[in-house]
C-alpha positions as CSV (number, residue, x, y, z in Angstrom):
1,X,-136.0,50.5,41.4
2,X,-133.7,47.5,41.8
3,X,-134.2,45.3,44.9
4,X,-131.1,45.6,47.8
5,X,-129.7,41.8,47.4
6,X,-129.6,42.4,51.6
7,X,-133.0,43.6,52.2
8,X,-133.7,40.5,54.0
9,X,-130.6,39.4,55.1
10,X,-129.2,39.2,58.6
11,X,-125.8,40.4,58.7
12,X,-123.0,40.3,61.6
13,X,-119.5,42.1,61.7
14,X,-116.0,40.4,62.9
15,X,-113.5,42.4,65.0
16,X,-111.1,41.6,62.2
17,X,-107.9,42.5,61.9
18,X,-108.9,43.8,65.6
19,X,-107.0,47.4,66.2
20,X,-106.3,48.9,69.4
21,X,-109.3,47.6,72.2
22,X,-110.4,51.4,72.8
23,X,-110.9,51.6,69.1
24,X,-112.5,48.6,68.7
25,X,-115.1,49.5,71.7
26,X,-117.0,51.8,69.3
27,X,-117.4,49.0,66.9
28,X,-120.6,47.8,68.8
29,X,-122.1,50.9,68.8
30,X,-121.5,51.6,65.5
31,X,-122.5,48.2,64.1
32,X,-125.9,48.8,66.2
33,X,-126.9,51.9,64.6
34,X,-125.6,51.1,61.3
35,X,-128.0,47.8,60.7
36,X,-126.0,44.5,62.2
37,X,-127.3,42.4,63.9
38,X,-124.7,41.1,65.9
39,X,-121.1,41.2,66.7
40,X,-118.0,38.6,66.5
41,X,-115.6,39.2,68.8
42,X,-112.5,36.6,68.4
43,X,-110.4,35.3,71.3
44,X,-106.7,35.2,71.6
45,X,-104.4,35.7,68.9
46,X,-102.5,38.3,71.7
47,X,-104.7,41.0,71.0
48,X,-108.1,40.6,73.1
49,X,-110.2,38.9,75.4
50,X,-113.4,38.1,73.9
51,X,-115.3,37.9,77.9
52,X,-113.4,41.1,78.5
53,X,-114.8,43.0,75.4
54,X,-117.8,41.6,75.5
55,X,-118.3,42.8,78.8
56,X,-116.7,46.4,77.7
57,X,-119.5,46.7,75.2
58,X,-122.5,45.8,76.3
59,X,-123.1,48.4,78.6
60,X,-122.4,50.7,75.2
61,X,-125.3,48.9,73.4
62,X,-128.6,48.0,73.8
63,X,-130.2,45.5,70.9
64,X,-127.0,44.1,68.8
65,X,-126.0,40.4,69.9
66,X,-122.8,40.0,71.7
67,X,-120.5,37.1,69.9
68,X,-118.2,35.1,71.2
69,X,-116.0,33.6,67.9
70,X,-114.4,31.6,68.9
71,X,-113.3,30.7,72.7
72,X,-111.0,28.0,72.6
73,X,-112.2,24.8,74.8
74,X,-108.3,24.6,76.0
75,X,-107.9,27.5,77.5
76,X,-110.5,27.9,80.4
77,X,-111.5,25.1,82.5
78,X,-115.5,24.7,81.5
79,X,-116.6,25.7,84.5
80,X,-114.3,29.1,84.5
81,X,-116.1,29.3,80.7
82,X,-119.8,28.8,81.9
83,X,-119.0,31.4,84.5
84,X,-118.0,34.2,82.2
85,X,-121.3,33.0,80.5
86,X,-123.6,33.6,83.3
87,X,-121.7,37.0,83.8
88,X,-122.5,38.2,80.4
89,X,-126.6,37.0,80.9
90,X,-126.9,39.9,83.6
91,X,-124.6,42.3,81.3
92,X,-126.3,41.8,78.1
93,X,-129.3,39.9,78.7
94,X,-130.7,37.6,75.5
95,X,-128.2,39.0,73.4
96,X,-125.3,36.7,74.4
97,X,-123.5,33.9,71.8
98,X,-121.2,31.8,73.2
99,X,-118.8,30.3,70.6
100,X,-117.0,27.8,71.3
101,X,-114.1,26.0,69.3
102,X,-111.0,23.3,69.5
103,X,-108.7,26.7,67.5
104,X,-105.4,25.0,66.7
105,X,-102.3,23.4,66.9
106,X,-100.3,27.0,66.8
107,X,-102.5,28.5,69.5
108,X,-102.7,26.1,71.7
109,X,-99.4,23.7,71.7
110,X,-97.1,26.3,70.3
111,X,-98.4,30.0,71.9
112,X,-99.8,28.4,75.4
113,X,-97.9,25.2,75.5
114,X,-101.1,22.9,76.1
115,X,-101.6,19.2,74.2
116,X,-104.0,20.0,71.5
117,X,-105.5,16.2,71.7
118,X,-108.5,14.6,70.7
119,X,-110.3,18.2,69.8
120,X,-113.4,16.7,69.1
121,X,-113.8,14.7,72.3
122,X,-112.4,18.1,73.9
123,X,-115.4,20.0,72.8
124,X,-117.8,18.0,73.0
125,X,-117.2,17.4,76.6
126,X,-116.6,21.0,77.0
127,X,-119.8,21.9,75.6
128,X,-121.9,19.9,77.7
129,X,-120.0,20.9,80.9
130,X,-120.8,23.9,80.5
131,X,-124.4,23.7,79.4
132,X,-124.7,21.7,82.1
133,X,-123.5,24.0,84.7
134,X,-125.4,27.0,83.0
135,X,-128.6,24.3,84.0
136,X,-127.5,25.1,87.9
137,X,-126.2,21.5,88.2
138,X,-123.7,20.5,90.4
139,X,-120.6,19.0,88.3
140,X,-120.2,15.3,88.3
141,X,-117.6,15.0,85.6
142,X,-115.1,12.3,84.6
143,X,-114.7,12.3,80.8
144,X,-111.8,11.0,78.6
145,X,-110.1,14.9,78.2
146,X,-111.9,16.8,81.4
147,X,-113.2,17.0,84.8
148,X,-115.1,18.6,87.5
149,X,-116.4,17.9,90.8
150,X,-118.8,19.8,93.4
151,X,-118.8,23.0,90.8
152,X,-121.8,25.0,91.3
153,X,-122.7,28.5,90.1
154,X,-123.6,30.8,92.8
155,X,-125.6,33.0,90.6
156,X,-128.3,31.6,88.4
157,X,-127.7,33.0,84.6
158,X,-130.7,35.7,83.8
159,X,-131.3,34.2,80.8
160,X,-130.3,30.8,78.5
161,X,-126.9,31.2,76.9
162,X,-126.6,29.8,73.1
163,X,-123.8,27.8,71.9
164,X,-122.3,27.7,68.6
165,X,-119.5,25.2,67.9
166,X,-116.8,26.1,65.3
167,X,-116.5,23.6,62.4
168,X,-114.7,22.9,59.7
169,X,-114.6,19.2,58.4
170,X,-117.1,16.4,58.5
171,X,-116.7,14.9,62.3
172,X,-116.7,18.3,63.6
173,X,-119.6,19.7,61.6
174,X,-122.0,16.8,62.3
175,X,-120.9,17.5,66.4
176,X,-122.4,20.8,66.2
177,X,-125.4,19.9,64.0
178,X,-126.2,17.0,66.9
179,X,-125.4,19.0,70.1
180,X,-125.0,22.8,69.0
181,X,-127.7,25.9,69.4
182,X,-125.9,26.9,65.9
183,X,-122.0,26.4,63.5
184,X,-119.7,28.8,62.6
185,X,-117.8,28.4,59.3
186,X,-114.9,30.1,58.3
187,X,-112.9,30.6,54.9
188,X,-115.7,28.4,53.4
189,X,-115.9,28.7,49.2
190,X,-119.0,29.0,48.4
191,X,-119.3,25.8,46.1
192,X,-118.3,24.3,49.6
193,X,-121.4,25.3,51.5
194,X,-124.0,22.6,50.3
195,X,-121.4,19.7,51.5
196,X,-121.2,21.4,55.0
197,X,-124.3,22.0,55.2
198,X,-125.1,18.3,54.3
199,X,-122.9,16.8,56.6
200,X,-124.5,19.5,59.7
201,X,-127.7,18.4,58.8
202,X,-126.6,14.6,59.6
203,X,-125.6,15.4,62.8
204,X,-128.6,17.8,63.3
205,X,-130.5,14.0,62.6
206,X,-129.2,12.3,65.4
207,X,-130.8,14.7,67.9
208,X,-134.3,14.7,66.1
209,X,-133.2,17.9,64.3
210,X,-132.2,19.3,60.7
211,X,-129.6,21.9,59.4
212,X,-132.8,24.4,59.1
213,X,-133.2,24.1,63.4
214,X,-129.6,25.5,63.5
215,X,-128.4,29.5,63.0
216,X,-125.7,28.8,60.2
217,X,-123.4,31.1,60.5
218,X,-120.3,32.5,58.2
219,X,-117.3,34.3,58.7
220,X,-116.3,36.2,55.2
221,X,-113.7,37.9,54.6
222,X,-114.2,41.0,52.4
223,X,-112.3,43.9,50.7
224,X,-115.0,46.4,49.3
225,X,-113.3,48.8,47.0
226,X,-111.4,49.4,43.9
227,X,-107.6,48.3,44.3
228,X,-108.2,44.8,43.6
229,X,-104.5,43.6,43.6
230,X,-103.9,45.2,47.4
231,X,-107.0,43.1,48.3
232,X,-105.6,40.1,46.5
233,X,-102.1,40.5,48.9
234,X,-103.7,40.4,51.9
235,X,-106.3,37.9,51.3
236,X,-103.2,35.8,50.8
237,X,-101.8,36.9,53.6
238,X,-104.3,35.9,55.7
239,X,-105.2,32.1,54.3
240,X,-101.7,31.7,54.3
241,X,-101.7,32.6,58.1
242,X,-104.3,29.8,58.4
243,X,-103.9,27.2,56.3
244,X,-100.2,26.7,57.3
245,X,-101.6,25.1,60.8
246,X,-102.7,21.5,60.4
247,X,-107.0,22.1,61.6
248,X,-106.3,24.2,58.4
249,X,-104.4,22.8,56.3
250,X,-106.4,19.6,56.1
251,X,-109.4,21.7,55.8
252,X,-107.6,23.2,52.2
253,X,-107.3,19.6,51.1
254,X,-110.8,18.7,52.4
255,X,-112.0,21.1,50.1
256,X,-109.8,19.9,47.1
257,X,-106.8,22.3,46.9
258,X,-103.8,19.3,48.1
259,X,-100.9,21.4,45.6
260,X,-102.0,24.6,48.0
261,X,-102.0,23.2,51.2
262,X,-99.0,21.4,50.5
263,X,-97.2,24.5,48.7
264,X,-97.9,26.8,51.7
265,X,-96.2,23.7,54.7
266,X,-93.6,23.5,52.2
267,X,-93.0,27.3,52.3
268,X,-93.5,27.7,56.0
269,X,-90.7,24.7,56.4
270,X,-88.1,26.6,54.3
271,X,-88.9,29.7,55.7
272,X,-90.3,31.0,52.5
273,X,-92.6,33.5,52.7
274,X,-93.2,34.3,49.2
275,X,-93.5,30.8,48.1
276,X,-96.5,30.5,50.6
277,X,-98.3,33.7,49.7
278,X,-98.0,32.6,46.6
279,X,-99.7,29.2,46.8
280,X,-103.1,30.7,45.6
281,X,-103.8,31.8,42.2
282,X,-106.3,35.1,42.6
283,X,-109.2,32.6,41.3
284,X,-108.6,30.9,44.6
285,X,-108.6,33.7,46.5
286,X,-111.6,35.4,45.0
287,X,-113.4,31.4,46.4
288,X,-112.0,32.1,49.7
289,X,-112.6,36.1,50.3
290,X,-115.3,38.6,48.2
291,X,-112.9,40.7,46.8
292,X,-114.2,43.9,44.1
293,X,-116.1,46.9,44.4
294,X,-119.1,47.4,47.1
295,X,-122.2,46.5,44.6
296,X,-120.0,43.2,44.2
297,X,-119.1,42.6,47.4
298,X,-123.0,42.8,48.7
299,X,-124.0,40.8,45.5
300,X,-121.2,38.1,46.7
301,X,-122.9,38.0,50.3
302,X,-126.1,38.0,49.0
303,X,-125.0,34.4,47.4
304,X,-124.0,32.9,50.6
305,X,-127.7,33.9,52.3
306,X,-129.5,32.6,49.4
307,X,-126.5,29.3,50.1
308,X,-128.3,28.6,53.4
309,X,-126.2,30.6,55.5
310,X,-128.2,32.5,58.2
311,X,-125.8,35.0,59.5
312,X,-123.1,35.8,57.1
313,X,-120.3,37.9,59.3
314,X,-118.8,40.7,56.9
315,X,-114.9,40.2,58.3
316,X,-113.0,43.2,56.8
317,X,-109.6,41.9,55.8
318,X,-107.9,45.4,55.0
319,X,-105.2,46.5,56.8
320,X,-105.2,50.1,56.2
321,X,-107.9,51.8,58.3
322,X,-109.9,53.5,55.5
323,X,-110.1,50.2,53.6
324,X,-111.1,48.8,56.7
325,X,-114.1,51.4,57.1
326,X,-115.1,51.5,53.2
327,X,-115.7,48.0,53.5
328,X,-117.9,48.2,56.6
329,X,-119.8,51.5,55.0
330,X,-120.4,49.2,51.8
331,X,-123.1,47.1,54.6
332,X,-124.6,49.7,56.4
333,X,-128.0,50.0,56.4
């Protein structure tokens, strides 16, 4: 009998596209008794509050870990952040993840009308503000992006809260190797990984650490099933979506694709759609999603375990609900 290629591999599942939130609330649940491990729940976007529906689902579940991916550092004050934290310790004690990321130039200067400046510096800071006052300290805070003074929790967390930084290029990657519990990737091709991974594993260095002390973790979008060219248009859809923000787009050319990056600005500019859907060739977008039939699809995750990521997130990309479902039944265990 042929070995499962996911026998021993820990798998997690993104709210993503996220539907309607009462819908989405059975998604723990159902992730729980169908073999995840844990649950991504993103933030923003118009659609949800990842504290909210955090909170919504933990009373619903009992083992499966509780996600955050990702909270972005400009939108909460750190100590509003570490307070949500300490909320969800009591509501789903040591199965809490708090992700935390700089998100974009879209989000946060365009949709909430905030300076997106010095990102790095922002989470950085943010990141140990918070851990700090998750320590019970007393906030004593004058960085170069925030502030705090006299903050105290009034509650102690139950437990320790995680935190996983969202990276994408060097500077950011070696931050979360030196100061993060663990890094979340996103839209990474695989022949990408071992470069990420090197440049976490520098960072990991400077704290006494390596890449291995860190939970890697990967958001991958998948389409398990049979219409191929569907899959194709809306794995497009979505890097296009992505890559036409700046965090993104020099991510595209980081990775080695300048004539993309710079097709899809161009066709954002002119208010082309097509011409920036259609920046990708489907060899591309098979490297940036795992896009074929289910025995494929598992094979293609199996590659990104065996890669050195420790969590890969199955992120269904369909749009149409049964596509969405068949892709999530292709994982269950």
């Amino acid at each position: 009998m042929t070995k499962d290629p996911l026998q021993d591999v820990t798998l997690g599942v993104h709210m993503s596209p996220p539907n309607q939130p009462s819908s989405q609330l059975d998604l723990g649940p159902w992730a729980e008794a169908n073999g995840f491990d844990s649950l991504w729940i993103p933030d923003g976007l118009g659609r949800m509050d990842a504290f909210t529906m955090a909170a919504g689902i933990a009373p619903r579940t009992e083992r499966i870990r509780l996600c955050l991916g990702i909270v972005p550092v400009f939108t909460r004050p750190a100590a509003v952040i570490a307070t949500s934290a300490m909320t969800m310790t009591h509501l789903a004690p040591e199965r809490f993840v708090l992700g935390l990321g700089s998100s974009s130039h879209t989000m946060i200067e365009r949709w909430y009308g905030m300076a997106f400046d010095k990102p790095l510096t922002r989470v950085r800071e943010t990141a140990g503000l918070v851990r700090s006052v998750l320590a019970g300290e007393r906030t004593r805070f004058e960085g170069e992006t925030i502030r705090s003074d006299s903050f105290r929790l009034g509650i102690a967390p139950r437990c320790e809260v995680p935190i996983y930084l969202a990276a994408l290029r060097p500077k950011m990657l070696e931050l979360a190797g030196e100061i993060a519990n663990g890094v979340i990737l996103n839209l990474v091709p695989l022949e990408l990984l071992p470069r990420m991974l090197e440049h976490i594993d520098t960072g990991a260095k400077r704290s006494g650490r390596r890449v291995e002390d860190l939970e890697v973790v990967a958001f991958i979008y998948v389409f398990a099933g049979s219409d191929n060219e569907t899959a194709e248009a809306e794995m497009a859809n979505i890097a296009a979506g992505y890559f036409s923000t700046p965090v993104y787009s020099d991510f595209l050319k980081w990775m080695g694709y300048t004539n993309e990056a710079e097709a899809i600005l161009e066709g954002f500019r002119e208010r082309d759609r097509a011409k920036s859907l259609g920046a990708f060739t489907p060899e591309v977008l098979h490297k940036l999603g795992i896009i074929g039939d289910p025995d494929h699809c598992r094979r293609g995750i199996a590659e990104y375990a065996s890669a050195g990521v420790d969590v890969p997130v199955i992120a269904p990309g369909a749009e149409n609900p049964e596509a969405y479902q068949s892709t999530l039944n292709a994982f269950t265990r």
